[in-house]
LUMLUMDO-85913 format. One record per residue (C-alpha): residue number from 1; z, y, x. Coordinates in pm, whole numbers, plus 50000, padded with zeros to 5 digits. Each point is the difference from the previous one (the first is absolute). Example, Ala and Ser with C-alpha at 12.3 -4.5 7.8 and 13.67 -1.06 7.14 Angstrom:
# LUMLUMDO-85913
seza;pz;py;px
1;50780;49550;51230
2;49934;50344;50137
# end
This chain:
# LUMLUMDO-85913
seza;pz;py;px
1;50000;50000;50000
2;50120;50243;50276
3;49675;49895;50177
4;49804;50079;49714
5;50162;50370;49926
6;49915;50054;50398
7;49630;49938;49967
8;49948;50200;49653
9;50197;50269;50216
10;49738;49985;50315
11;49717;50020;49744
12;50174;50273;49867
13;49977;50171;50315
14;49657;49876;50115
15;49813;50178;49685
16;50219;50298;50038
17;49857;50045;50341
18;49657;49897;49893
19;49995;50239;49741
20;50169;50292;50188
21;49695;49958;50277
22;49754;49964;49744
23;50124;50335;49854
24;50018;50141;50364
25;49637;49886;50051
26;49877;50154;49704
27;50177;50292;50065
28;49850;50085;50375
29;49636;49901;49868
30;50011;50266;49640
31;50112;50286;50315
32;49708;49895;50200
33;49752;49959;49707
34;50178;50355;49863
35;50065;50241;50315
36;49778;49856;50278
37;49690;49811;49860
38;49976;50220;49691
39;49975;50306;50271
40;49665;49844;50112
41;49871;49983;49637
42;50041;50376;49989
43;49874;50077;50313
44;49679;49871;49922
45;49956;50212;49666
46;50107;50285;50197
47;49747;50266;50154
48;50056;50090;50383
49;49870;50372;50089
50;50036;50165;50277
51;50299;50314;50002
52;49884;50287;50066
53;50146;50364;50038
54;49847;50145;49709
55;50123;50357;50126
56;49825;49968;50352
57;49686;49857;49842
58;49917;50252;49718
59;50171;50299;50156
60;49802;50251;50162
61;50197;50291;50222
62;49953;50310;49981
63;49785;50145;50318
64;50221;49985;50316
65;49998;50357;50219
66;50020;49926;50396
67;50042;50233;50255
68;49651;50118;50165
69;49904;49822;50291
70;50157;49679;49970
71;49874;49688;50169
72;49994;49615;49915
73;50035;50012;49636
74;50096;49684;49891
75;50111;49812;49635
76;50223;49720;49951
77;49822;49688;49831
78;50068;50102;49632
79;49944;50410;50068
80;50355;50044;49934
81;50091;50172;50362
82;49765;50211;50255
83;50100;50032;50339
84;49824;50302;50246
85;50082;50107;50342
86;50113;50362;50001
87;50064;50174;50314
88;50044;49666;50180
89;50293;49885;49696
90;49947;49704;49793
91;49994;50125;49615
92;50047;49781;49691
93;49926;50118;49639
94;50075;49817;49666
95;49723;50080;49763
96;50270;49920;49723
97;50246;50295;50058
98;49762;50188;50257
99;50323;50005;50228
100;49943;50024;50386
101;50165;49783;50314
102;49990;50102;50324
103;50023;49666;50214
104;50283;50045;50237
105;49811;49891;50341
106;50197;50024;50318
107;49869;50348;50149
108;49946;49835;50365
109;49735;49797;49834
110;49649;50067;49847
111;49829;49815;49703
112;49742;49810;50119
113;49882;49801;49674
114;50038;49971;49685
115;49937;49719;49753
116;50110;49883;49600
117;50041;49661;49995
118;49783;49839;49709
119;50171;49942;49690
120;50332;50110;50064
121;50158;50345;50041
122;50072;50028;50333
123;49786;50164;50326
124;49994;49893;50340
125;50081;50257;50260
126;49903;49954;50372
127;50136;50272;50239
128;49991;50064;50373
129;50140;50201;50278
130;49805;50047;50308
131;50161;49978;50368
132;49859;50071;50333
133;49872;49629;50028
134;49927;49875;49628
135;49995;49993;49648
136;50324;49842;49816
137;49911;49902;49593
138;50281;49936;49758
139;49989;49990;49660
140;50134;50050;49710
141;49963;49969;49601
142;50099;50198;49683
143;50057;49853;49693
144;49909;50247;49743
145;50153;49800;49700
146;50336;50009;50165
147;49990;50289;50197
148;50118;49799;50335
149;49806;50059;50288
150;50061;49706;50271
151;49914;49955;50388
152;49861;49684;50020
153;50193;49713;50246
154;49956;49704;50089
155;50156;49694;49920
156;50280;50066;50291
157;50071;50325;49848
158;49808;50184;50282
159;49699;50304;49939
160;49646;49884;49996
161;49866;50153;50274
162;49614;49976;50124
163;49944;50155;50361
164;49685;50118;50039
165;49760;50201;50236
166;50100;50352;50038
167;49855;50276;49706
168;49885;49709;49770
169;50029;50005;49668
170;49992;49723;49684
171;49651;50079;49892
172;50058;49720;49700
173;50237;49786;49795
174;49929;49723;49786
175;50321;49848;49761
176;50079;49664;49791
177;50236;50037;49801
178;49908;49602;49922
179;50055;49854;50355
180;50220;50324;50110
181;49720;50020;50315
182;49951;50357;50101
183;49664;50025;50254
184;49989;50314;50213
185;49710;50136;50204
186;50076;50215;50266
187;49758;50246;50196
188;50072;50145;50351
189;49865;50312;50160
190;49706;49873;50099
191;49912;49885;49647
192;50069;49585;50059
193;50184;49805;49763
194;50282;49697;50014
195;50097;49840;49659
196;50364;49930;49955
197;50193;49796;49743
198;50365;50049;49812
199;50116;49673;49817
200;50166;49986;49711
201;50324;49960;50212
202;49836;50350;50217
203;49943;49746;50299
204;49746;50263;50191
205;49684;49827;50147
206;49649;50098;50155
207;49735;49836;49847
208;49803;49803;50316
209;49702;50087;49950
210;49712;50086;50287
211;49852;50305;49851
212;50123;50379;50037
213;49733;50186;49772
214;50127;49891;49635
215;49882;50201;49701
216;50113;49834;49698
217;50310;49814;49933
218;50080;49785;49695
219;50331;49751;49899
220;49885;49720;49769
221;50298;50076;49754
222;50115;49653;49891
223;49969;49855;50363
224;50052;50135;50348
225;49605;50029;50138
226;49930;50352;50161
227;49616;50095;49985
228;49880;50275;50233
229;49711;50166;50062
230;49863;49990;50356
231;49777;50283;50150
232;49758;50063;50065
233;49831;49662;49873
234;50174;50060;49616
235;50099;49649;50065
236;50289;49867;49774
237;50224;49738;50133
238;50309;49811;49812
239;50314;49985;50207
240;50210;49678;49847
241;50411;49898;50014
242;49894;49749;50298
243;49852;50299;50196
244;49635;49861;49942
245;49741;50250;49976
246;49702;49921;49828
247;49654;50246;49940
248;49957;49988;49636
249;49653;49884;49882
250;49848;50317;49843
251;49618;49792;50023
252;49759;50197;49795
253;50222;50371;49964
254;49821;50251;50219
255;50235;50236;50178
256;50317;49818;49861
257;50315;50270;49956
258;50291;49931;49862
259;50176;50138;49720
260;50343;49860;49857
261;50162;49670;49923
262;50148;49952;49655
263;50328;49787;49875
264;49790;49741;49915
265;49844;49881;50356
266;49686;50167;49948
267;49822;50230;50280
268;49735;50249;49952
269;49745;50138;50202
270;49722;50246;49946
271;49679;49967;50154
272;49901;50361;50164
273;49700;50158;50052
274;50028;50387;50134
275;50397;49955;49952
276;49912;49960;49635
277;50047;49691;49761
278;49842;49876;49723
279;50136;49672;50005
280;50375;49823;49990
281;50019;49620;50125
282;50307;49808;49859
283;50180;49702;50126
284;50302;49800;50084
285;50000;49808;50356
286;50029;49693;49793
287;49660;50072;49888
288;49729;49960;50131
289;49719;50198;49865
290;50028;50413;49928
291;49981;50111;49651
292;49718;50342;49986
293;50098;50267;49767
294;49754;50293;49986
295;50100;50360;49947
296;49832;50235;49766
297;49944;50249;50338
298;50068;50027;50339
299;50373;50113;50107
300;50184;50047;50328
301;50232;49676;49983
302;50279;50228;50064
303;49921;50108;49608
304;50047;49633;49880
305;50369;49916;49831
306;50049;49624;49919
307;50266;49850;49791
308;49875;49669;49982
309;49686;49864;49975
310;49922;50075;49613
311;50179;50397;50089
312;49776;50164;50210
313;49948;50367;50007
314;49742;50239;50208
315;50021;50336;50039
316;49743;50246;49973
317;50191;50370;50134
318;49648;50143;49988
319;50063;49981;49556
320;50359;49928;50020
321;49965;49692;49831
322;50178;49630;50050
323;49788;49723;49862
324;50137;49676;49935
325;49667;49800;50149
326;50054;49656;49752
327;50021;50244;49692
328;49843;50294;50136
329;50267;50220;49822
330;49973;50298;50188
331;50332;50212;49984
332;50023;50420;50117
333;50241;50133;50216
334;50053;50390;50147
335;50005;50086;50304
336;50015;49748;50323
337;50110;49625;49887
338;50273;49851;50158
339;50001;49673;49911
340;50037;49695;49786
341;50349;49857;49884
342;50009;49698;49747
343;49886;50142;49659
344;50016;50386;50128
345;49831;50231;50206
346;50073;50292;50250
347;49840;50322;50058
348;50072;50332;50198
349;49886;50310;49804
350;50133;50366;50148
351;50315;49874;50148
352;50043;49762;49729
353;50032;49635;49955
354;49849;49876;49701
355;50041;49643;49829
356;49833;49841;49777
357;49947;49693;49796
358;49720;49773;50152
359;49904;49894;49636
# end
């Protein structure tokens, strides 16, 4: 009997168990089917776009008044800030308020270059000072957003520093803000070049290459390659991470020049003819044949602007009009264009920088 009352008593237990982990079970799988796979079910009704700051996009500024004979008039990716050298000081204006910086530069040192990096708000300053045997760079950057401005160090908390020949000068910067690469072309007295890298960690190091008469200088934005123009044979060679340098295969592009990369991997080059183009050649160095858009007319390829490779605008100063060359939506300006920033424009009309929308 006692025997009996234990076993009913185990059972007892037994389906307890078995029905408080049956419970359980059911429990954790209506939370996952609820809160985790029922999250997936609504992400795919959803629709993704893209946020966007309305404000920056659809507001135009008034025109901006700069002092008369400013140099190096520069805009920040999205036209929000221009920057201008005035009297040898770094300026910085928000187009918002219309409220001036001065750039607090050490006064021992001189500006040497100036550069925005793409799609952020920040520029790139390189400075010198010249002694009796060289030229010492060092550099710095402003963040316009948060109103820091920043020498840049290395990794071991110690100043970038490039020593070069003495009364040189950074004739050209180009800036990643994807791989953090910053490529720098120098240019001593006697008008001959060296190429020089920063790393994302501001290791400093010259490019080895074995020409000294560069020209052009592009950063392929998603990867580390440095194209450079050599003189006075307008060939264009691809420097790679390994140090490699290969000629790139222009076959069939008369007078080969190039123009810009884009953050896609893609290179352009115009073909001249009297310093004139009237053709842009597209590709990536993946690729291996060159894409041929024509242009409506003939334009110095300094007057080209590319966004990408469905964005690309000529300028014709002779009309003051920029033509979108896939559209041929021609746009007017006043006065002496300045450039091309996203979905805006920039012009310089007496002493006054002008924006406007691109479309």
């Amino acid at each position: 009997m006692k025997k009996n009352k234990l076993f009913y008593k185990n059972i007892k237990k037994l389906c307890f168990f078995l029905a408080f982990g049956l419970i359980l079970q059911l429990t954790v799988l209506f939370i996952i089917d609820q809160f985790v796979l029922g999250k997936r079910d609504i992400a795919t009704s959803m629709k993704f776009k893209e946020v966007v700051d309305n404000n920056m996009k659809s507001k135009i500024p008034d025109p901006i008044s700069l002092p008369s004979n400013v140099k190096d008039i520069k805009l920040s990716y999205n036209a929000k800030y221009i920057s201008y050298i005035d009297n040898g000081e770094l300026k910085i204006v928000n187009t918002v308020d219309n409220t001036t910086k001065t750039i607090d530069i050490p006064s021992n040192l001189s500006i040497s270059c100036c550069r925005w990096i793409p799609n952020i708000e920040r520029i790139y300053i390189s400075v010198k000072k010249d002694t009796p045997k060289n030229t010492i760079f060092t550099f710095y950057y402003y963040d316009a957003k948060k109103d820091e401005l920043n020498e840049v160090k290395n990794e071991n908390k110690k100043d970038v520093k490039i020593i070069y020949n003495k009364n040189s000068k950074v004739k050209d910067m180009k800036i990643s803000n994807l791989t953090g690469m910053n490529l720098i072309k120098l240019e001593n007295s006697y008008s001959r070049n060296s190429l020089f890298t920063l790393s994302r960690m501001n290791e400093e190091k010259k490019v080895k290459i074995p020409d000294d008469n560069i020209k052009n200088i592009e950063l392929m934005l998603n990867t580390d390659t440095i194209i450079y123009e050599k003189l006075p044979s307008n060939t264009i060679n691809c420097v790679f991470r390994n140090n490699q340098i290969k000629k790139l295969n222009v076959h069939g592009i008369k007078n080969p020049s190039l123009i810009t990369t884009d953050r896609d991997g893609i290179i352009y080059i115009a073909s001249l003819k009297n310093k004139k183009t009237n053709t842009i050649y597209h590709r990536s160095l993946d690729d291996t044949v060159w894409h041929k858009t024509s242009l409506p007319f003939s334009v110095d390829k300094n007057s080209i602007y590319v966004i990408n490779k469905d964005n690309i605008y000529i300028n014709d100063s002779s009309n003051n009009t920029l033509t979108e060359i896939h559209s041929n939506v021609s746009k007017t300006y006043k006065g002496t264009l300045i450039g091309v920033y996203n979905n805006k424009m920039a012009s310089m009309y007496n002493s006054k920088v002008i924006i406007d929308k691109l479309k």
